[in-house]
mmCIF file of the N, C-alpha and C atoms, coordinates in Angstrom:
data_MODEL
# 
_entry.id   MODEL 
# 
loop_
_atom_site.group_PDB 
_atom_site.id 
_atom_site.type_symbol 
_atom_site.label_atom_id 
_atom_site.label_alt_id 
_atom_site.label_comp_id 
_atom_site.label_asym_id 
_atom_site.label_entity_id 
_atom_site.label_seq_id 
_atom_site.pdbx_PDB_ins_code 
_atom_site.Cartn_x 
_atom_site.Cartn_y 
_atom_site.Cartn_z 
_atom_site.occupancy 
_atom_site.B_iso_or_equiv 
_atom_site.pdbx_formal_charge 
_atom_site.auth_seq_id 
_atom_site.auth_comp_id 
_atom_site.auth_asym_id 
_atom_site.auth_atom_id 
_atom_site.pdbx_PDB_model_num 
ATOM 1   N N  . UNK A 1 1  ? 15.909 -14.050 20.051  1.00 0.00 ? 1  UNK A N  1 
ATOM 2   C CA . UNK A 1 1  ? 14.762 -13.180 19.775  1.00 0.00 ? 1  UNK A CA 1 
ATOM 3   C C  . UNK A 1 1  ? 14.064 -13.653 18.506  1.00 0.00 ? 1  UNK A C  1 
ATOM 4   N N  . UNK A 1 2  ? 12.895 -13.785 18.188  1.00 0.00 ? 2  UNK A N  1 
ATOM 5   C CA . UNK A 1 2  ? 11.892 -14.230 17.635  1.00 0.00 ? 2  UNK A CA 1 
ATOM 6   C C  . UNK A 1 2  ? 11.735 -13.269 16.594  1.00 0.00 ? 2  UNK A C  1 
ATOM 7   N N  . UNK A 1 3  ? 11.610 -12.985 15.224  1.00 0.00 ? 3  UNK A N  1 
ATOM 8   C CA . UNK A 1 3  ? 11.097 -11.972 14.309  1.00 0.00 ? 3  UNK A CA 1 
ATOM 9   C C  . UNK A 1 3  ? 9.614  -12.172 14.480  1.00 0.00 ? 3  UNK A C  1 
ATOM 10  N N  . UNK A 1 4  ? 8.896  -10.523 14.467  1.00 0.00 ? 4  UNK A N  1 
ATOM 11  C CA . UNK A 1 4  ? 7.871  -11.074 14.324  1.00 0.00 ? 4  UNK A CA 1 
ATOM 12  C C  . UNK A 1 4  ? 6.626  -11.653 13.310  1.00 0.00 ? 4  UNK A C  1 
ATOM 13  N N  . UNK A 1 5  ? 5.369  -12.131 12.714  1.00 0.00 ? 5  UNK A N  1 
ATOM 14  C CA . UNK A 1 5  ? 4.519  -12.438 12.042  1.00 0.00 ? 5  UNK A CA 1 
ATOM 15  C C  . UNK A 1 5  ? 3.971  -11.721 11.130  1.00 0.00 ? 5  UNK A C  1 
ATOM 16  N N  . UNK A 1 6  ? 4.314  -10.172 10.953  1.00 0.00 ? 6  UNK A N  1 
ATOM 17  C CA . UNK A 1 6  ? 3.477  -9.258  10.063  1.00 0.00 ? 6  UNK A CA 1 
ATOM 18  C C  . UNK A 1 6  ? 5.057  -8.069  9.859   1.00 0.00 ? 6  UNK A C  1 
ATOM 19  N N  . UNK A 1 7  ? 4.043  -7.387  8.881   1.00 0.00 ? 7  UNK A N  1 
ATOM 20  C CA . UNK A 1 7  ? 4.852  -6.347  8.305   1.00 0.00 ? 7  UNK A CA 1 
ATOM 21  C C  . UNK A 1 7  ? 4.386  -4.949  9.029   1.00 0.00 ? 7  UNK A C  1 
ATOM 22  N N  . UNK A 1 8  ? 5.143  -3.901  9.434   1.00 0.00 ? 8  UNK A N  1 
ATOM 23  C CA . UNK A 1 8  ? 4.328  -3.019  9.959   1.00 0.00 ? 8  UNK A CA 1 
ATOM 24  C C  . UNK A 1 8  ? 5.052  -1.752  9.228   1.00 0.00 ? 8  UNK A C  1 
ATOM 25  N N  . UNK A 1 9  ? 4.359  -1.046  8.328   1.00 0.00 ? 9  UNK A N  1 
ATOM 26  C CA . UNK A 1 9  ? 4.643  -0.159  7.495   1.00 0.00 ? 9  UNK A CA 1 
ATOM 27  C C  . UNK A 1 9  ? 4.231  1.191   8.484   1.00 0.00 ? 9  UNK A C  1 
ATOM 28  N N  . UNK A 1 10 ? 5.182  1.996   8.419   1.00 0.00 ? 10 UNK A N  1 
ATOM 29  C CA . UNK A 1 10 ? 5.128  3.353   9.382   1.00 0.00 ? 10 UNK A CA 1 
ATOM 30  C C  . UNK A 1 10 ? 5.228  4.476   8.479   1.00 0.00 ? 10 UNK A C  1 
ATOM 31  N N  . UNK A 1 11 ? 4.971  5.889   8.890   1.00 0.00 ? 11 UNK A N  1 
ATOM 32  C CA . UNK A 1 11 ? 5.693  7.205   8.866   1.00 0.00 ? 11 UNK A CA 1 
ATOM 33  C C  . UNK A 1 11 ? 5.988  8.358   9.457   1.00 0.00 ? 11 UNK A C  1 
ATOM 34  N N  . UNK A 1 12 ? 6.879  9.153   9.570   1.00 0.00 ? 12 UNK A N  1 
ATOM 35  C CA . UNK A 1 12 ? 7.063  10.182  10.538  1.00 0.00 ? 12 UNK A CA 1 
ATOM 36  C C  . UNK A 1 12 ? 6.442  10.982  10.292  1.00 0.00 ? 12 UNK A C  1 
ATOM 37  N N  . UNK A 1 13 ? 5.629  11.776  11.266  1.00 0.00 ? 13 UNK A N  1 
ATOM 38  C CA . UNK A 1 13 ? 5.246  12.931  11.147  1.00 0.00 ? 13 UNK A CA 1 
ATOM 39  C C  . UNK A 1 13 ? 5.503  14.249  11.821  1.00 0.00 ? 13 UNK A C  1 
ATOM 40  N N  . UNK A 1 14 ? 5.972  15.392  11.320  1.00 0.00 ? 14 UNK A N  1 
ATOM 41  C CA . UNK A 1 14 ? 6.640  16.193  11.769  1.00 0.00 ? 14 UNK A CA 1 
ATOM 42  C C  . UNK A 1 14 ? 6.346  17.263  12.191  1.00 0.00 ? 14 UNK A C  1 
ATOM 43  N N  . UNK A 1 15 ? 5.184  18.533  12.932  1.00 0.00 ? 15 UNK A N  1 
ATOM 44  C CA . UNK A 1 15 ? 5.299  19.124  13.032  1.00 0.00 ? 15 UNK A CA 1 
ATOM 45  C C  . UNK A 1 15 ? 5.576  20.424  13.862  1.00 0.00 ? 15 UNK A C  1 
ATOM 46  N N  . UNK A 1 16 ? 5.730  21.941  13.597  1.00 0.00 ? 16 UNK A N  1 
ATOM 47  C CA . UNK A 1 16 ? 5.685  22.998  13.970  1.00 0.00 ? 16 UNK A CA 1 
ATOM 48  C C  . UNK A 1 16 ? 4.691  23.087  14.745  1.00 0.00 ? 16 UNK A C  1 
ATOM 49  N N  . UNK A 1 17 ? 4.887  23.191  16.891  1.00 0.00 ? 17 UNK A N  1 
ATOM 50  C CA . UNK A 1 17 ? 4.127  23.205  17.631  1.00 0.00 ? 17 UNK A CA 1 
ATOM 51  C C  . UNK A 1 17 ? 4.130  25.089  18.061  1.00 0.00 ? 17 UNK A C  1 
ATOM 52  N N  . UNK A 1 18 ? 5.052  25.455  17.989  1.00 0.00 ? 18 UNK A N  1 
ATOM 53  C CA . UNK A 1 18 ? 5.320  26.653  18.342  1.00 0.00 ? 18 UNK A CA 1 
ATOM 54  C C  . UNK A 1 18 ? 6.894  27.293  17.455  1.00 0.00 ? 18 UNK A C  1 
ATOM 55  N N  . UNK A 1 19 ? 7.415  28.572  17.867  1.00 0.00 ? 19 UNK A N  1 
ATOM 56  C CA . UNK A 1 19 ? 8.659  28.771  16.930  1.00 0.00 ? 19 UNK A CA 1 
ATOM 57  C C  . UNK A 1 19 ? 9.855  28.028  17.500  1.00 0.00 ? 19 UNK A C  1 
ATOM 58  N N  . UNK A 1 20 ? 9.520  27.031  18.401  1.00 0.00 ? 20 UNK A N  1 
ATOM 59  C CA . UNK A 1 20 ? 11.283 26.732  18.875  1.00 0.00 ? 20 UNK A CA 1 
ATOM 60  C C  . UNK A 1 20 ? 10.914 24.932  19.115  1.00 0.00 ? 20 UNK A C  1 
ATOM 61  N N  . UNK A 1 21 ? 9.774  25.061  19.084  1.00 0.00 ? 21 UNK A N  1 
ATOM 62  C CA . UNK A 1 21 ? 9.211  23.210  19.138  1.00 0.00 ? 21 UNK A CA 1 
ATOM 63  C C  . UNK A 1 21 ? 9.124  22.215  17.962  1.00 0.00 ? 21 UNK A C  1 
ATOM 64  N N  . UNK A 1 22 ? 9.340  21.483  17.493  1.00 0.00 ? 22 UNK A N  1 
ATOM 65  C CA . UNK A 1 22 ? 8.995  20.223  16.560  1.00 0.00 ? 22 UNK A CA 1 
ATOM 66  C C  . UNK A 1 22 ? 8.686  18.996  17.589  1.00 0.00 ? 22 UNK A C  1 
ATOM 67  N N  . UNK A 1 23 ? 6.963  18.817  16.570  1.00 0.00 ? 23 UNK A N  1 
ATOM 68  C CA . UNK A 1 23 ? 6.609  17.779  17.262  1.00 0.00 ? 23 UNK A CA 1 
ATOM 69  C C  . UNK A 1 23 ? 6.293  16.372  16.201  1.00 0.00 ? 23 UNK A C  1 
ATOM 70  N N  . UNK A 1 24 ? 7.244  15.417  16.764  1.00 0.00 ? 24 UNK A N  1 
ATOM 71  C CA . UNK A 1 24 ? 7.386  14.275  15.572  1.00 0.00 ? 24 UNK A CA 1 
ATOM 72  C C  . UNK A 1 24 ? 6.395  13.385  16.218  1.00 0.00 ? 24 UNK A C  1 
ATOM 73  N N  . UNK A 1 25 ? 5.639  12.668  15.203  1.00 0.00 ? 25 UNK A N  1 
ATOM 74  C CA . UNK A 1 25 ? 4.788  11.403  15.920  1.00 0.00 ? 25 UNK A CA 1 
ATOM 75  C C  . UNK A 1 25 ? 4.654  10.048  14.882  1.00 0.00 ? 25 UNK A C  1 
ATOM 76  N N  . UNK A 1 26 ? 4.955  9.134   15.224  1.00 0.00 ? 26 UNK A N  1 
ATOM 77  C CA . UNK A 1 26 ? 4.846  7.988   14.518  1.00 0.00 ? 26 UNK A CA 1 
ATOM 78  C C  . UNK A 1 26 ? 3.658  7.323   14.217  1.00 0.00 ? 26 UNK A C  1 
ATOM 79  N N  . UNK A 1 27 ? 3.528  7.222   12.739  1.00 0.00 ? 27 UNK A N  1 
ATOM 80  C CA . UNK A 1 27 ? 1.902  6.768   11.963  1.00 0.00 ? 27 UNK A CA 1 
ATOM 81  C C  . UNK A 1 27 ? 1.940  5.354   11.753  1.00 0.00 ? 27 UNK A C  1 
ATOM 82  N N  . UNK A 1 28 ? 0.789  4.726   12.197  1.00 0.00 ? 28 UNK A N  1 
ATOM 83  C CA . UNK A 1 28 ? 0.993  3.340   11.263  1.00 0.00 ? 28 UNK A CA 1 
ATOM 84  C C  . UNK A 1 28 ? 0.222  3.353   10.259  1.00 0.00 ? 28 UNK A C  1 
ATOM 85  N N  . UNK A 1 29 ? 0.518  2.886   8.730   1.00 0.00 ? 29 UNK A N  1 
ATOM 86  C CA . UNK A 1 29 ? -0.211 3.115   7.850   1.00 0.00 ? 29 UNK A CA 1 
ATOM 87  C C  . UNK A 1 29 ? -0.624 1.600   7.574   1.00 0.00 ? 29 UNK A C  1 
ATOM 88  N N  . UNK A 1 30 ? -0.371 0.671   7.832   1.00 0.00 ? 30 UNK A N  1 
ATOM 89  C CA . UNK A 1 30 ? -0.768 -0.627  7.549   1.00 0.00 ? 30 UNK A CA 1 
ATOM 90  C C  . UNK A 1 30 ? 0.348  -1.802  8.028   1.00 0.00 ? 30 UNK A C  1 
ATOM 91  N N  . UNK A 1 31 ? -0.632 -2.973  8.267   1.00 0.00 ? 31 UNK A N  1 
ATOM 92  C CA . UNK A 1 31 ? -0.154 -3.899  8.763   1.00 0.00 ? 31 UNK A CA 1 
ATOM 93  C C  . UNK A 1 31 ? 0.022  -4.620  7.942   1.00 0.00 ? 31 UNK A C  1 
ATOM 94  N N  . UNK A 1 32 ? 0.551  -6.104  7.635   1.00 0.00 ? 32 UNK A N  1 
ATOM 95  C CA . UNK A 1 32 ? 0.630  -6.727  6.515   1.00 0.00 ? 32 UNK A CA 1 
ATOM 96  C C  . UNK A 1 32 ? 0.925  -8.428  7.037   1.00 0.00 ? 32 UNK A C  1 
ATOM 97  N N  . UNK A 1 33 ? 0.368  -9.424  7.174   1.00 0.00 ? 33 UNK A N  1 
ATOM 98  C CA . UNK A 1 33 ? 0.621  -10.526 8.012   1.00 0.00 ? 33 UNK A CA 1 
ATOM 99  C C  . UNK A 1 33 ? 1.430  -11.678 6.818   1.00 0.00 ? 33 UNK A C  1 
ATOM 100 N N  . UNK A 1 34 ? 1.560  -13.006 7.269   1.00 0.00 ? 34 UNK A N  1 
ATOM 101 C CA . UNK A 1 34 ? 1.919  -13.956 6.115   1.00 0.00 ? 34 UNK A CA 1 
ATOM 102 C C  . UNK A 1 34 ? 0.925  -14.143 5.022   1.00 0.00 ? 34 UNK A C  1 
ATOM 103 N N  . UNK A 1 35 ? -0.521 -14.644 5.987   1.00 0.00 ? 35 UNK A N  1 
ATOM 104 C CA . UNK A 1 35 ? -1.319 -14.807 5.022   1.00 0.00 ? 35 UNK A CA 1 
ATOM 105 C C  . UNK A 1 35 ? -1.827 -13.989 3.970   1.00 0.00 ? 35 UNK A C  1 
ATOM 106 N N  . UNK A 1 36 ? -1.787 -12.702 4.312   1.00 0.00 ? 36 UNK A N  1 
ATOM 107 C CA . UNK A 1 36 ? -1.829 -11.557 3.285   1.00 0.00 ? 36 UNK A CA 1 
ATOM 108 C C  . UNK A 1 36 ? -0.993 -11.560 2.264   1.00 0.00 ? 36 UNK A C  1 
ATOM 109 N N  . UNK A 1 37 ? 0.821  -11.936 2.393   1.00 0.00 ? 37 UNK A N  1 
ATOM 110 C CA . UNK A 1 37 ? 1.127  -12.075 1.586   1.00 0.00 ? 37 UNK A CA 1 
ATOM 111 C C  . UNK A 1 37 ? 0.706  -13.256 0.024   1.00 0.00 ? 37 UNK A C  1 
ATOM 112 N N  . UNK A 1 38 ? 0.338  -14.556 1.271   1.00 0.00 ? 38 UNK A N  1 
ATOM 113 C CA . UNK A 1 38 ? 0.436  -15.788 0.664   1.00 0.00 ? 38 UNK A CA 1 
ATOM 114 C C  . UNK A 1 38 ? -0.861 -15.232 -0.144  1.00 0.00 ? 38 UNK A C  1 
ATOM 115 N N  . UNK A 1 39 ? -1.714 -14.377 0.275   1.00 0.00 ? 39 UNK A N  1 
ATOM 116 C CA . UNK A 1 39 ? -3.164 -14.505 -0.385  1.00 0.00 ? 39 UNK A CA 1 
ATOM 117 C C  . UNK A 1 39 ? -3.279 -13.811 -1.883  1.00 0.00 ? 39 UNK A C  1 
ATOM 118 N N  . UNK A 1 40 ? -2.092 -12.827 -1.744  1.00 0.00 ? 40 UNK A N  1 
ATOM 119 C CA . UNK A 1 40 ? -1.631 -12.014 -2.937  1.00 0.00 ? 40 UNK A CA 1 
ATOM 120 C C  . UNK A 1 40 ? -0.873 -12.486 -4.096  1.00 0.00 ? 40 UNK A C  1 
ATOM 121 N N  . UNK A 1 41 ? 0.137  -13.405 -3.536  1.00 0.00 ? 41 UNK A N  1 
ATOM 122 C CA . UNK A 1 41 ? 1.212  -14.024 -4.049  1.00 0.00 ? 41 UNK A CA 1 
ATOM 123 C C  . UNK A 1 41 ? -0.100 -15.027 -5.416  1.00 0.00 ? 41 UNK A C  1 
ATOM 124 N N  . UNK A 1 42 ? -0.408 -15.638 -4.569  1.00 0.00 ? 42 UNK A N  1 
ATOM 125 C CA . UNK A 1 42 ? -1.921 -16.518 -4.720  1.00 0.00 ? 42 UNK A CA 1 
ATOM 126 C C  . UNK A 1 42 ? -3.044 -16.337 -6.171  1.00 0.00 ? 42 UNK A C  1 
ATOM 127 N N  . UNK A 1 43 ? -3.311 -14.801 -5.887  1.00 0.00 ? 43 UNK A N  1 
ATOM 128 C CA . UNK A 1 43 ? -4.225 -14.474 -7.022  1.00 0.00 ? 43 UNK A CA 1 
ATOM 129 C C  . UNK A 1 43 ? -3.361 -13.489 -7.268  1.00 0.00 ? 43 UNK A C  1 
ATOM 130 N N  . UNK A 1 44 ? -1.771 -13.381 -7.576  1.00 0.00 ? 44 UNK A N  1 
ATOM 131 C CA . UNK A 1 44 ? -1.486 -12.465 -8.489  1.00 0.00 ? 44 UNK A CA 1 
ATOM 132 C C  . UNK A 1 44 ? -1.014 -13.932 -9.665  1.00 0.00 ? 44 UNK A C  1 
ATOM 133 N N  . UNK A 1 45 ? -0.945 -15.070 -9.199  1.00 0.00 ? 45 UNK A N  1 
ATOM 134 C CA . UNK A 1 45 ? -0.669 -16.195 -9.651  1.00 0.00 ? 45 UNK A CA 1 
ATOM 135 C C  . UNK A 1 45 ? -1.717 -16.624 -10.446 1.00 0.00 ? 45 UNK A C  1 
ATOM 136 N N  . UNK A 1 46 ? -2.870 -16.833 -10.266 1.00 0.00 ? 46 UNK A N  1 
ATOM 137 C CA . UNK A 1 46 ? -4.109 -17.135 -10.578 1.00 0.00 ? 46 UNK A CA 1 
ATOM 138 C C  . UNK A 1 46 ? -4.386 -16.197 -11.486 1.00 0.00 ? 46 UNK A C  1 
ATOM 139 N N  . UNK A 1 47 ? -4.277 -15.071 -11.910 1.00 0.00 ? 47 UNK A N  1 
ATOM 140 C CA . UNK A 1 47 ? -4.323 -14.194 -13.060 1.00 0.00 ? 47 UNK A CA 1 
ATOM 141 C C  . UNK A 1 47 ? -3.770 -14.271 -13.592 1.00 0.00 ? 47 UNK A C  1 
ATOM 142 N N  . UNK A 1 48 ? -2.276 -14.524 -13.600 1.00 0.00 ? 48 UNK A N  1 
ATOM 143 C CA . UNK A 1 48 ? -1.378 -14.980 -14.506 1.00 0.00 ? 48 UNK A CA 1 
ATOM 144 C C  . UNK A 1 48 ? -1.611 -16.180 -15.631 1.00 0.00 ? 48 UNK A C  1 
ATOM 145 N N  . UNK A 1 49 ? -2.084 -16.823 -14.684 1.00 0.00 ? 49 UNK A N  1 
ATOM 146 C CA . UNK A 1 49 ? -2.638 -18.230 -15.543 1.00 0.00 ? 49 UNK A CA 1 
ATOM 147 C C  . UNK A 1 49 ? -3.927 -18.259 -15.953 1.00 0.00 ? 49 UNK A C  1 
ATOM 148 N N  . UNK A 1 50 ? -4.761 -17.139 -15.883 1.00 0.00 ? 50 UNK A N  1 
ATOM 149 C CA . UNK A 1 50 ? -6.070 -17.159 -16.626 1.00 0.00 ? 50 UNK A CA 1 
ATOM 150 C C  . UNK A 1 50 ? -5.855 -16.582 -17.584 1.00 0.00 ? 50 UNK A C  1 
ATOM 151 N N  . UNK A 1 51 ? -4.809 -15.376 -17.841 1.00 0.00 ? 51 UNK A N  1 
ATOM 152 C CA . UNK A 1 51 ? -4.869 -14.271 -18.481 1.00 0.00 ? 51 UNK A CA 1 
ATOM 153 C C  . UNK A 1 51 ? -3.562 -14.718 -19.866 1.00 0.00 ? 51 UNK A C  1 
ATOM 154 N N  . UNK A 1 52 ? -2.861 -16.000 -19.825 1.00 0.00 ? 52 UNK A N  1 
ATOM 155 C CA . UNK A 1 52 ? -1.598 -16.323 -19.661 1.00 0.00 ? 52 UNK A CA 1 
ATOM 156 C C  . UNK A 1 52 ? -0.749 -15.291 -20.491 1.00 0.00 ? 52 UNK A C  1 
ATOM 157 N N  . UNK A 1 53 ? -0.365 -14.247 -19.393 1.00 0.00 ? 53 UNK A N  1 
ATOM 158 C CA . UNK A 1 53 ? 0.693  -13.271 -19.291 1.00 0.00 ? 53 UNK A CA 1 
ATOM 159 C C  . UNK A 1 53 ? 1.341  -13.236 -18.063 1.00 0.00 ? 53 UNK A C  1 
ATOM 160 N N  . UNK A 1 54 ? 2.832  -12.778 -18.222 1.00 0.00 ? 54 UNK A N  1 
ATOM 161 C CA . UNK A 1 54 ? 3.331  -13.066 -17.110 1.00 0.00 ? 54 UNK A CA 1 
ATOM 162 C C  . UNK A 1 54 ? 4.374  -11.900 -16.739 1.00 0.00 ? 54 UNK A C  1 
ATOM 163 N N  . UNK A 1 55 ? 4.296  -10.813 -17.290 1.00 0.00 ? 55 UNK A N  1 
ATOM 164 C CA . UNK A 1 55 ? 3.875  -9.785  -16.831 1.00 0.00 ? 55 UNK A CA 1 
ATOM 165 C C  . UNK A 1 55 ? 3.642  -9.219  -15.080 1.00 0.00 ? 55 UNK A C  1 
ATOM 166 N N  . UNK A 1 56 ? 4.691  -8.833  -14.317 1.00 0.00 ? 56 UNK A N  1 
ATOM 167 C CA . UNK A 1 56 ? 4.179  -8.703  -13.360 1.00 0.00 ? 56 UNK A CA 1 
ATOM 168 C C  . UNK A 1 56 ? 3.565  -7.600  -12.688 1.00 0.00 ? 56 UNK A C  1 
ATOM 169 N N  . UNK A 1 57 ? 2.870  -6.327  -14.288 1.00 0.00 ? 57 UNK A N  1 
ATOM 170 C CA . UNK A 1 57 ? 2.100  -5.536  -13.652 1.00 0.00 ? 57 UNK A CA 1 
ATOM 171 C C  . UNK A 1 57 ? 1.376  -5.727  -15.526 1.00 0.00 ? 57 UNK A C  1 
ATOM 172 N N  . UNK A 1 58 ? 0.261  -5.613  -14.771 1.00 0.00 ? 58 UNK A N  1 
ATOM 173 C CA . UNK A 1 58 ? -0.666 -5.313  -15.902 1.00 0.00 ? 58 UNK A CA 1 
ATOM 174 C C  . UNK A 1 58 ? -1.179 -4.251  -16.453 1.00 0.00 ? 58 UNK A C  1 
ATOM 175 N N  . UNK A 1 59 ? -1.541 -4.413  -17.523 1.00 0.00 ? 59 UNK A N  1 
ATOM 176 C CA . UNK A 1 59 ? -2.086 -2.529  -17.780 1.00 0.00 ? 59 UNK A CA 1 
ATOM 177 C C  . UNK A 1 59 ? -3.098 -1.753  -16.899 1.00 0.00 ? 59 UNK A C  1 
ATOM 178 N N  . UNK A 1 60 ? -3.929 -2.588  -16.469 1.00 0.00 ? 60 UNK A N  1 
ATOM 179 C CA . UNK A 1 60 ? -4.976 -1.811  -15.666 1.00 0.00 ? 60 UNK A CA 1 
ATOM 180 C C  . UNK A 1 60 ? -4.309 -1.553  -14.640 1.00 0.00 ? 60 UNK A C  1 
ATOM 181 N N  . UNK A 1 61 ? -3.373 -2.263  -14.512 1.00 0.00 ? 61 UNK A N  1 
ATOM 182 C CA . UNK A 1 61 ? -2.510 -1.539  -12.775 1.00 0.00 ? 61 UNK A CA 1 
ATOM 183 C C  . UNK A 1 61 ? -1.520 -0.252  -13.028 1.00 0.00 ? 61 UNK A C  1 
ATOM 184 N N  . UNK A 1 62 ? -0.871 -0.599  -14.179 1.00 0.00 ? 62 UNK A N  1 
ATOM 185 C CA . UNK A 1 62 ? 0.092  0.927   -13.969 1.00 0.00 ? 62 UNK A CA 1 
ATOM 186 C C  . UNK A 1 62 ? -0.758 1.498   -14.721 1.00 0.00 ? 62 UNK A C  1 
ATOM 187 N N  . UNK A 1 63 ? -1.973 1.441   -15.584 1.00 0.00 ? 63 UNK A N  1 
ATOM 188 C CA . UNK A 1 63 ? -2.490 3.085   -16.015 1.00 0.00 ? 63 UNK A CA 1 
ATOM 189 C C  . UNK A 1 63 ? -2.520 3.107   -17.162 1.00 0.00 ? 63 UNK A C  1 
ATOM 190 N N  . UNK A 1 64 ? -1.803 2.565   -18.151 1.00 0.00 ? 64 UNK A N  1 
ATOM 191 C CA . UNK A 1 64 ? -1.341 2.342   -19.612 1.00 0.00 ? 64 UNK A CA 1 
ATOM 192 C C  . UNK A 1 64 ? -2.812 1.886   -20.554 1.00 0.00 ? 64 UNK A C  1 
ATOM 193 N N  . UNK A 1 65 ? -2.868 2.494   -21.555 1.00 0.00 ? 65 UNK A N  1 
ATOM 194 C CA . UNK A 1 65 ? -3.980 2.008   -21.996 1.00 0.00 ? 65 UNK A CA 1 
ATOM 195 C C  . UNK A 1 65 ? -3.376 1.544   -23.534 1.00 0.00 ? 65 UNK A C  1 
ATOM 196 N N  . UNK A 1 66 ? -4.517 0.351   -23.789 1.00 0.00 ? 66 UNK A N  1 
ATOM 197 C CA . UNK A 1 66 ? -4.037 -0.924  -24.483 1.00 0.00 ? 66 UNK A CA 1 
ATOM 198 C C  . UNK A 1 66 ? -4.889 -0.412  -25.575 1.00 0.00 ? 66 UNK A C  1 
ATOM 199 N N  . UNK A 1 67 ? -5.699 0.423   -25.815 1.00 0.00 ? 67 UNK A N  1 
ATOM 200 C CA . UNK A 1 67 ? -6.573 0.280   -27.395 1.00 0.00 ? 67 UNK A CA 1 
ATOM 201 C C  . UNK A 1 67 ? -5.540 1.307   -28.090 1.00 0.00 ? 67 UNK A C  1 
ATOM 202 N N  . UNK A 1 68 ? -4.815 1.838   -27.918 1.00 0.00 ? 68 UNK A N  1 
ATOM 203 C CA . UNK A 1 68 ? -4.447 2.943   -28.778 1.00 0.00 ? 68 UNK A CA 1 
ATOM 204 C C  . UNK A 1 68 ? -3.478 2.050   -30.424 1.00 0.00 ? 68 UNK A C  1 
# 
């Protein structure tokens, strides 16, 4: 058997159809392929080396603010 080419990120959803029913249904919230990764991997790389920090979250990403 073959793995397949992408990532497929899910979630359950659960609800109250009546008082004795649960109705579950499966969400897809996003797909995610190689090249998506490679494209990320890519320019999270390329910022690294413009910015040269290496750091693998930056302030503007978690929220943190840098003038204080």
């Amino acid at each position: 058997m073959q793995n397949p080419h992408y990532l497929k990120d899910e979630s359950l959803n659960q609800s109250i159809t009546d008082k004795s029913t649960i109705e579950t249904k499966q969400i897809v919230i996003g797909i995610v392929t190689r090249i998506d990764l490679i494209n990320f991997i890519t320019n999270e790389e390329e910022q690294k080396s413009r910015s040269g920090t290496h750091s693998p979250i930056s302030p503007e990403k978690n929220g943190s603010d840098t003038d204080e």
